[in-house]
C-alpha positions as CSV (number, residue, x, y, z in Angstrom):
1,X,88.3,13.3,46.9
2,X,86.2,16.4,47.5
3,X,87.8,20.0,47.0
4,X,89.5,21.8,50.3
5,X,87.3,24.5,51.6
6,X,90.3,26.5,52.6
7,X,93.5,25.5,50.7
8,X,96.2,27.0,52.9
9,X,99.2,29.2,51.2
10,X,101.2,26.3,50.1
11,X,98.7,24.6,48.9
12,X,97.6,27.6,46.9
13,X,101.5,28.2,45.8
14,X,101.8,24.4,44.4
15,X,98.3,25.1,42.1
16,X,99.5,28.4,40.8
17,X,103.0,27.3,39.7
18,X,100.8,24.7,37.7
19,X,99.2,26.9,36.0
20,X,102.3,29.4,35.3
21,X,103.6,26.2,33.5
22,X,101.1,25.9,31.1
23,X,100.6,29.4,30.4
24,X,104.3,29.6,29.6
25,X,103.6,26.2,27.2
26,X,100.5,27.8,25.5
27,X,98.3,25.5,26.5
28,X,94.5,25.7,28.0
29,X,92.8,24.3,31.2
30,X,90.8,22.0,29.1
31,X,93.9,20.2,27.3
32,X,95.7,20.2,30.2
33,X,92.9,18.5,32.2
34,X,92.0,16.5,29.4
35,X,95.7,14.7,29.7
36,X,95.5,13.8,33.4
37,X,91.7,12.7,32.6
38,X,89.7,15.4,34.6
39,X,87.8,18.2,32.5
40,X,88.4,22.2,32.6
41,X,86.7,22.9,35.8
42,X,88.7,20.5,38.2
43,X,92.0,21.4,36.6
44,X,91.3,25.0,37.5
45,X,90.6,23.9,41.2
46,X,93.7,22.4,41.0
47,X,95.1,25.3,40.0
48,X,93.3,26.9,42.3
49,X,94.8,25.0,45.3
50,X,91.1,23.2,46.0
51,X,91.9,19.9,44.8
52,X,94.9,18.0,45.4
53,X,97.1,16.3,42.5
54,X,99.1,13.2,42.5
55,X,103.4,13.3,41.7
56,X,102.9,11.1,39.0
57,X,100.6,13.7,36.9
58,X,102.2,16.5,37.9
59,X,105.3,14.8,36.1
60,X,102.5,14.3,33.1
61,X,102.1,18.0,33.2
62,X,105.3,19.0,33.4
63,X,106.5,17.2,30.2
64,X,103.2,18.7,28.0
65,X,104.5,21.7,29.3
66,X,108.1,21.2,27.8
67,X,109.2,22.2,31.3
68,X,113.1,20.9,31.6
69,X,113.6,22.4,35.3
70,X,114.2,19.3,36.8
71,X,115.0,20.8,40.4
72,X,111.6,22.6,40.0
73,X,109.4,19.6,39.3
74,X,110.7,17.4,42.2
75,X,109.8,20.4,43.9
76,X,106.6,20.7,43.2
77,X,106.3,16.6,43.1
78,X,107.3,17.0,47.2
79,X,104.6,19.9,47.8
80,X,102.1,17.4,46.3
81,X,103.1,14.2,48.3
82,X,102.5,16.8,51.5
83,X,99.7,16.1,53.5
84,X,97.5,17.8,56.2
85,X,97.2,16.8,60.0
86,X,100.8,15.9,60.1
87,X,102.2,18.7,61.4
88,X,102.0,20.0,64.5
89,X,100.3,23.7,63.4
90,X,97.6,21.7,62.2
91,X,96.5,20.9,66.1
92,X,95.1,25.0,65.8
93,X,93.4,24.0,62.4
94,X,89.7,25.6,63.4
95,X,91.1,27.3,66.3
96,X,93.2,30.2,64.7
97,X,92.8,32.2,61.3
98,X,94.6,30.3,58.5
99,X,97.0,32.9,58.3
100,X,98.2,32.1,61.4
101,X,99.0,28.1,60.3
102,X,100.4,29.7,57.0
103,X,102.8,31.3,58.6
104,X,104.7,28.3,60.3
105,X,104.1,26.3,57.2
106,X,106.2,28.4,55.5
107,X,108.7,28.6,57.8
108,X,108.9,24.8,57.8
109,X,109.7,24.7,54.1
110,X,111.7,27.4,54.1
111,X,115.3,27.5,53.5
112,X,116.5,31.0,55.0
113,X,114.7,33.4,56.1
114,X,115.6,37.2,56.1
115,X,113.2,39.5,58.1
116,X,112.6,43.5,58.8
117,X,110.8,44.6,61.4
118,X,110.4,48.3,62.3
119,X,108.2,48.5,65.6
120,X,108.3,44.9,67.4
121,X,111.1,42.1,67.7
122,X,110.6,38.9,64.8
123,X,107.7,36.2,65.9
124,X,110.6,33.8,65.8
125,X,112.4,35.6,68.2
126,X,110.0,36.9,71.0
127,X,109.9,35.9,74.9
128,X,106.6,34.7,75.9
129,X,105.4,37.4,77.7
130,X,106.3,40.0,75.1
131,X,104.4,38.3,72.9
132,X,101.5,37.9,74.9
133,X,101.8,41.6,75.5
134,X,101.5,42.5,71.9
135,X,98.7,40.3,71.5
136,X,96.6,42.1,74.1
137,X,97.6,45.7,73.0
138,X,95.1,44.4,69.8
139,X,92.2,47.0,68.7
140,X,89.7,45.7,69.4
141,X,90.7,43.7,72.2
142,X,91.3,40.0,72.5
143,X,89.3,37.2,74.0
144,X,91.8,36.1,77.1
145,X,91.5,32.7,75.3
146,X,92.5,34.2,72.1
147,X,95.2,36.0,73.6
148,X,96.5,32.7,75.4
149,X,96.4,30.4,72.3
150,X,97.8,33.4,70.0
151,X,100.9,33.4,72.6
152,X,101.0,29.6,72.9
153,X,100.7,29.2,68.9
154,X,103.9,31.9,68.5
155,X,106.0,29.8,71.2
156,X,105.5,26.8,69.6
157,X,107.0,28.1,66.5
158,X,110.3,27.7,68.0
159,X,110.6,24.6,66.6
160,X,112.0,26.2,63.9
161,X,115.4,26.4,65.8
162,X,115.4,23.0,66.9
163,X,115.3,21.3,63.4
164,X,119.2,19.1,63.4
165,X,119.4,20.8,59.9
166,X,118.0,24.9,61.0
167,X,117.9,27.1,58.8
168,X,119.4,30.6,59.1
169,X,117.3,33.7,60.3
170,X,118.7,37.2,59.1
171,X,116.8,39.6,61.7
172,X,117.6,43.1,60.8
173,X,115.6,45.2,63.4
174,X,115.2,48.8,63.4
175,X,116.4,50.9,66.6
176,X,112.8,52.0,67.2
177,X,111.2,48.5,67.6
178,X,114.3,48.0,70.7
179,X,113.3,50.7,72.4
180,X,109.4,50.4,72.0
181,X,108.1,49.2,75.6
182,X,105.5,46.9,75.1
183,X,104.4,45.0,78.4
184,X,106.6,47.4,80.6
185,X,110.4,47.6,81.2
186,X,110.7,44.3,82.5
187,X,109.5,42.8,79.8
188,X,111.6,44.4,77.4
189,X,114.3,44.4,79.3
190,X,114.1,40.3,79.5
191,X,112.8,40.5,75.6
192,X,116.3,42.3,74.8
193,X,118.4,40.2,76.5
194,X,116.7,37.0,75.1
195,X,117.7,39.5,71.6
196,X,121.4,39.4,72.9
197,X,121.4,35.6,73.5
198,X,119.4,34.5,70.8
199,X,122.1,36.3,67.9
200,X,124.8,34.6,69.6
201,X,123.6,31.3,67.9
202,X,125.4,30.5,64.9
203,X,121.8,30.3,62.8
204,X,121.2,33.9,63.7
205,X,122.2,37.4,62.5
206,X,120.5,39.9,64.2
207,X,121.4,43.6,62.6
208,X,120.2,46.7,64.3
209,X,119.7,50.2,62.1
210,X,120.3,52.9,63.9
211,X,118.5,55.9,64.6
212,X,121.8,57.5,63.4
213,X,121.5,55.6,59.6
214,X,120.7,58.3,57.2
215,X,119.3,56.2,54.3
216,X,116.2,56.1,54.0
217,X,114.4,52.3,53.9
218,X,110.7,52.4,53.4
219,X,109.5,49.3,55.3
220,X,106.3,50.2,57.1
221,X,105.0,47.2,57.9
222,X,107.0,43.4,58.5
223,X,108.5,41.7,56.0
224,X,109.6,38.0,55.9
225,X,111.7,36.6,52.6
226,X,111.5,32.9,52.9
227,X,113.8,31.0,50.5
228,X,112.6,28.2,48.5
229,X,114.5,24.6,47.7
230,X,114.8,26.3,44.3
231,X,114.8,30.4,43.8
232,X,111.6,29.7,41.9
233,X,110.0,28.8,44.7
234,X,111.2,31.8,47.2
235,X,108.1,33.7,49.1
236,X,107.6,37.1,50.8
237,X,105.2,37.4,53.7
238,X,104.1,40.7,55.0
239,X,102.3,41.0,58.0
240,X,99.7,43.5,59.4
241,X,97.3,43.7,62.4
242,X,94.3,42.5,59.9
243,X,96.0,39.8,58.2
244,X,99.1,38.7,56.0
245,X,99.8,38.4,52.4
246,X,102.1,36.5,50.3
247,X,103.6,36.8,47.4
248,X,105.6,35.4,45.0
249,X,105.0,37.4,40.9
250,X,109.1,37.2,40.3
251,X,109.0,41.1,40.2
252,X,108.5,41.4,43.5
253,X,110.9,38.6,44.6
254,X,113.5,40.8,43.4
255,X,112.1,44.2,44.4
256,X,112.3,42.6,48.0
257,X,115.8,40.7,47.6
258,X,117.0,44.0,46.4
259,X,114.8,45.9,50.2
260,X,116.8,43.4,51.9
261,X,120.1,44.2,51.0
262,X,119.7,48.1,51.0
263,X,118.4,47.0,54.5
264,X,121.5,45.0,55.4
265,X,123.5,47.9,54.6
266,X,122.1,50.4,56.8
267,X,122.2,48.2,59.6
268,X,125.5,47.7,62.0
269,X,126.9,44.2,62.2
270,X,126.8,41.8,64.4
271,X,128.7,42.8,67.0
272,X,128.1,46.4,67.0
273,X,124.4,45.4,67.1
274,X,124.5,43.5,69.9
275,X,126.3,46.0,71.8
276,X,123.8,48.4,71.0
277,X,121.0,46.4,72.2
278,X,122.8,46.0,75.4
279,X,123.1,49.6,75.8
280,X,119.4,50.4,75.2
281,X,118.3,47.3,77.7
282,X,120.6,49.1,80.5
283,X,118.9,52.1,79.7
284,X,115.7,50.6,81.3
C-alpha cells in the first residue's frame, strides 16, 4: 500500500503514540521495524501517520514494548482498523482544508467535549446563517462557493447530537462573544435563542462568564478539549482564522484540564446563564 499524502490528525495521533511506546521501551526504529518485517524508513512513516499498520502488529509492538495498558492498545488497535471514505466528512476530502475534516473526526471519536470561546458561539452550536456570516466577515474575503460549502460543512457537523449514544458538550461562552453582532441583530437574535434552546438538552451545558467575573482567564483564541476512550488518548484543538492545531504532549493536557476548570468557575451556571442570554437577546 503506498504512503498517504496527507495523513489527517488521527491518523497522525495513532503513529505518534507508536512511537511514544518504544521510546518509553528503549527501543529504535530499526528493531521495531525489523519485528513487524519492514525496515527503519517505513516504520518511521508509520510513525509518521503516512503508512497505515495492521491490529495484529500493533499488538506485536505493544508486547516488545512491555506496554501492559490493555485499554490503551485496543485503543489504538480500533484507530488502526479505521478506514477513509467511510465517513461522511470524507465527501469534502479535496474540497476543504484538512483541518476542516480533522475537526469533525475528532468530534466523532470523542467522548466529551469541553469548549471556550471568547468572541463567537461553538461550531457545534451555531444557526446557519450566523455561521455563514462569520465565514464571509473572512480577511481576505471568501469565494461565495467557499463561503457556501464552509457553512454547509459546519451544519453538517450536527450529527454530532444525533448519535443514540451523544456525547456531552460543556460550552462555556464569554459575555462578549453573546453580544458581538455578527450578520445583524436578527441574526443574533435567532443565533441566541437557538443558544437558549440548544442548553436545554440534557447533552448540553452552556455557561456564560460575565462581564462582571473578576478573574482573570487568558483564552484568546478557541479551545476544544476532546476526551479520549482512555485519558491517554484526550486531545486539545485550538482554532484560529489561519488554521488549527492539536495537541496532545500530556503537559498540556493538564495545563488545559486545569484552563477549563478555572474557566468553569468563573462562569454562572446553567440557569443563571440562560437567563442572561435571554436578557442580552431582548436587548436587540
Amino acid at each position: 500500500m503506498p504512503p498517504r499524502i496527507n495523513p489527517s490528525a488521527r491518523e497522525r495521533r495513532l503513529g505518534a503514540e507508536l512511537r511514544k511506546l518504544r521510546e518509553k521501551a528503549g527501543r529504535t526504529a530499526r528493531e521495531a521495524g525489523a519485528l513487524i518485517g519492514t525496515d527503519q524508513s517505513k516504520m518511521s512513516n508509520i510513525e509518521a501517520g503516512y503508512r497505515a499498520i495492521s491490529e495484529e502488529r500493533i499488538r506485536r509492538l505493544a508486547a516488545y514494548y512491555a506496554c501492559t495498558d490493555a485499554a490503551l492498545i485496543e485503543a489504538l488497535c480500533a484507530m488502526a482498523g479505521e478506514r477513509r471514505g467511510k465517513r461522511w466528512w470524507d465527501e469534502y476530502r479535496g474540497i476543504l482544508s484538512p483541518d476542516f475534516l480533522d475537526v469533525a473526526e475528532l468530534e466523532h471519536h470523542a467522548t466529551y467535549l469541553r469548549s471556550v470561546q471568547i468572541v463567537s458561539i461553538p461550531g457545534l452550536l451555531q444557526t446557519e446563517d450566523y455561521a455563514e456570516a462569520l465565514f464571509r466577515g473572512g480577511i481576505p474575503p471568501l469565494p461565495e462557493e467557499e463561503v457556501r460549502v464552509r457553512t454547509e460543512y459546519r451544519m453538517r457537523r450536527k450529527v454530532f447530537f444525533e448519535r443514540p449514544d451523544s456525547p456531552p458538550l460543556q460550552a462555556i461562552i464569554h459575555e462578549a462573544a453573546l453580544r458581538m453582532r455578527f450578520g445583524g441583530r436578527q441574526v443574533v437574535r435567532n443565533q441566541l435563542e437557538h443558544l437558549i434552546e440548544s442548553s436545554r438538552s440534557p447533552a448540553v451545558d452552556v455557561r456564560v462568564v460575565p462581564f462582571t467575573n473578576e478573574r482573570f482567564i487568558e483564552a484568546t483564541q478557541p479551545v476544544v478539549y476532546a476526551g479520549g476512550v482512555v485519558p491517554h488518548l484526550d486531545t486539545v484543538h485550538m482554532d484560529s482564522p489561519y488554521g488549527g492545531r492539536f495537541a496532545d504532549a500530556e503537559t498540556v493536557l493538564e495545563n488545559y484540564r486545569a484552563f477549563f476548570d478555572h474557566a468553569l468557575r468563573a462562569a454562572l451556571d446553567p440557569e443563571e446563564s440562560r437567563q442572561l442570554i435571554h436578557h442580552i437577546a431582548r436587548e436587540l
